[in-house]
C-alpha positions in Angstrom: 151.8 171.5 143.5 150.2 169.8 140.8 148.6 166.1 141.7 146.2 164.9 139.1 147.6 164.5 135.7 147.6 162.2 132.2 150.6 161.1 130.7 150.1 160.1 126.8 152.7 158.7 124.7 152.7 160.8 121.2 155.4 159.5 119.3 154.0 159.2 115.6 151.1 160.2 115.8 150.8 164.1 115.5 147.4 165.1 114.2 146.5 169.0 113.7 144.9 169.1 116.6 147.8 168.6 118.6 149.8 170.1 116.4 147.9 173.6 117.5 147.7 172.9 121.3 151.9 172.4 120.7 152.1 175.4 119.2 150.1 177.7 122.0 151.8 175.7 124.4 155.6 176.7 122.9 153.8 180.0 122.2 153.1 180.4 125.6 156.5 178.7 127.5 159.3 179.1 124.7 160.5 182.6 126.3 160.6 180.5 130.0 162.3 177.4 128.5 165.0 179.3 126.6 166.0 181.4 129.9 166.0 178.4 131.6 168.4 176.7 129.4 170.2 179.6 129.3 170.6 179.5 133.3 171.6 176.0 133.2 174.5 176.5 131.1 177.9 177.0 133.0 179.7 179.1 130.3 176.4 181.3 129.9 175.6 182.6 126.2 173.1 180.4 124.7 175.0 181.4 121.3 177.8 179.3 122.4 175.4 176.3 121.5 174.5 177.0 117.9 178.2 176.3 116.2 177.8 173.0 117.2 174.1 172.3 116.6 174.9 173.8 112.9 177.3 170.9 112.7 174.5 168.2 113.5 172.0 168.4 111.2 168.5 168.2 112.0 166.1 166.5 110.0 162.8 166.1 112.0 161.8 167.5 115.2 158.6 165.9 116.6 157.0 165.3 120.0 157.4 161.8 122.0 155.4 162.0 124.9 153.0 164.7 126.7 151.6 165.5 130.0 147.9 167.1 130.5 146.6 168.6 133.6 143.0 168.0 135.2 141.1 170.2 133.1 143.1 168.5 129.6 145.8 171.5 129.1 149.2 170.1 128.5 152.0 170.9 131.1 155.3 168.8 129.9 156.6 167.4 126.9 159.3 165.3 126.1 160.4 166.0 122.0 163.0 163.9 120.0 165.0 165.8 117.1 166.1 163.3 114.8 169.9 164.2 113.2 172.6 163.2 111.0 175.9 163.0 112.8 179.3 163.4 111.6 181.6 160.9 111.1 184.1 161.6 113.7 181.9 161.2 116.6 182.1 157.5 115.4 178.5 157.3 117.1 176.7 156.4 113.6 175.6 157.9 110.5 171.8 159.4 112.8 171.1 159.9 115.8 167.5 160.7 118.4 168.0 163.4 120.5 165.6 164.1 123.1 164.6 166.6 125.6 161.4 167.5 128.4 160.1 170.6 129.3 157.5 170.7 132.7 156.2 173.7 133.4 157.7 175.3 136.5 154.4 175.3 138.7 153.5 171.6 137.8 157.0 170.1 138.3 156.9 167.1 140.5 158.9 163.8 140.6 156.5 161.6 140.4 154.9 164.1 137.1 158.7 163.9 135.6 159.5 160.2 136.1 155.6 159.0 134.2 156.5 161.3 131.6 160.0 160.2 130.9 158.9 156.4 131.6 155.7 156.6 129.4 158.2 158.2 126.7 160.8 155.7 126.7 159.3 152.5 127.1 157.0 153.8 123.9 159.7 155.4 122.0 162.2 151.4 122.1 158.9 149.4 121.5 158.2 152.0 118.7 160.9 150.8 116.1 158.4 151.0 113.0 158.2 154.5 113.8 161.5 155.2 114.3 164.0 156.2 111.2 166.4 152.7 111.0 169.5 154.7 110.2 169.5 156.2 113.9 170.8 153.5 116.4 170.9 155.9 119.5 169.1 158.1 121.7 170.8 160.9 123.1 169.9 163.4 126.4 172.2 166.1 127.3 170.6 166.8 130.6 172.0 170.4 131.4 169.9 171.0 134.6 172.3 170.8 137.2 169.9 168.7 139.2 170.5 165.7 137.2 173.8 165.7 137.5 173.8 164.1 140.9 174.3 160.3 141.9 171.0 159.0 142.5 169.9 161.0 139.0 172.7 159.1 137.4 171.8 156.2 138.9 168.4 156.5 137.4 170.0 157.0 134.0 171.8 154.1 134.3 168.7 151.9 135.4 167.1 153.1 132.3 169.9 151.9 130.5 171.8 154.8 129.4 175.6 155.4 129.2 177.3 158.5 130.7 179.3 159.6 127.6 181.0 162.5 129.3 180.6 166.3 129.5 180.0 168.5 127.2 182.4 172.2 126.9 178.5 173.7 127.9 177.8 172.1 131.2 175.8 169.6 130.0 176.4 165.7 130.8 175.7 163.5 127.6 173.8 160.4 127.6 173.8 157.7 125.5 170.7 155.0 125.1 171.5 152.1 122.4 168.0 151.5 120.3 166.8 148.3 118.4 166.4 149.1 115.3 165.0 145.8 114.0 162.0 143.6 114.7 162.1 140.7 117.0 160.4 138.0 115.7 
């Protein structure tokens, strides 16, 4: 198990340089992450997903926040893909949606919960950076570990809403952003 790490909130401010070190690390972990999503979901083919991501579409996929081991080599991310929604999910014209990835060997509570933290509370203070016409973040949190109370209950703290299930396993959370400045 991992124990030293840096958690960095990234959000806005992608230069090339970690633009590459994202790209070597997906290069690296996208096989592992896909078969992992893949495992999570309770009706199985990954395919299944795509009808309804077609539906949603996206208009910027970006990273939020990332976490580096000792030695500086990053070992989580948390990305936001920003999309237009349609009109019948009556959930606004745009919506954030936002997943993490740890990598297996460095997963630890206390590695998840910084990350996610540093993410959020950066991401609502963040409202310059943020497109106005998205009012919401959204996580689907397919890993059958989150789905239990006290990882609900964490959700909720944070001050998401349990919108439901999703036909793929997945619960859907909602997170209502500011989208204006507070003088």
């Amino acid at each position: 198990m991992m124990c030293e790490f840096s958690v960095e909130y990234v959000f806005g401010s992608l230069d090339k340089a970690l633009a590459a070190e994202l790209i070597d690390f997906w290069n690296l972990n996208q096989a592992s992450y896909q078969a992992e999503l893949k495992s999570f979901r309770s009706h199985g083919d990954l395919s299944e997903i795509e009808p309804l991501l077609s539906k949603q579409k996206v208009l910027r996929r970006q990273p939020g926040a990332i976490a580096r081991d000792q030695e500086g080599s990053i070992i989580g991310v948390v990305f936001v893909v920003f999309r237009e929604l349609e009109s019948h999910l009556n959930l606004g014209s745009h919506a954030y949606f936002q997943r993490m990835y740890v990598l297996p060997q460095a997963r630890s509570y206390r590695l998840t919960n910084q990350l996610y933290k540093k993410f959020l509370e950066g991401f609502i203070s963040s409202v310059e950076l943020r497109d106005h016409r998205a009012g919401i973040l959204i996580a689907e949190n397919i890993n059958p570990g989150l789905h239990k109370g006290a990882m609900r209950r964490y959700f909720a703290r944070l001050g998401f809403k349990m919108l439901g299930s999703n036909q793929l396993g997945g619960e859907v959370w909602l997170l209502k952003l500011r989208n204006q400045f507070i003088f």
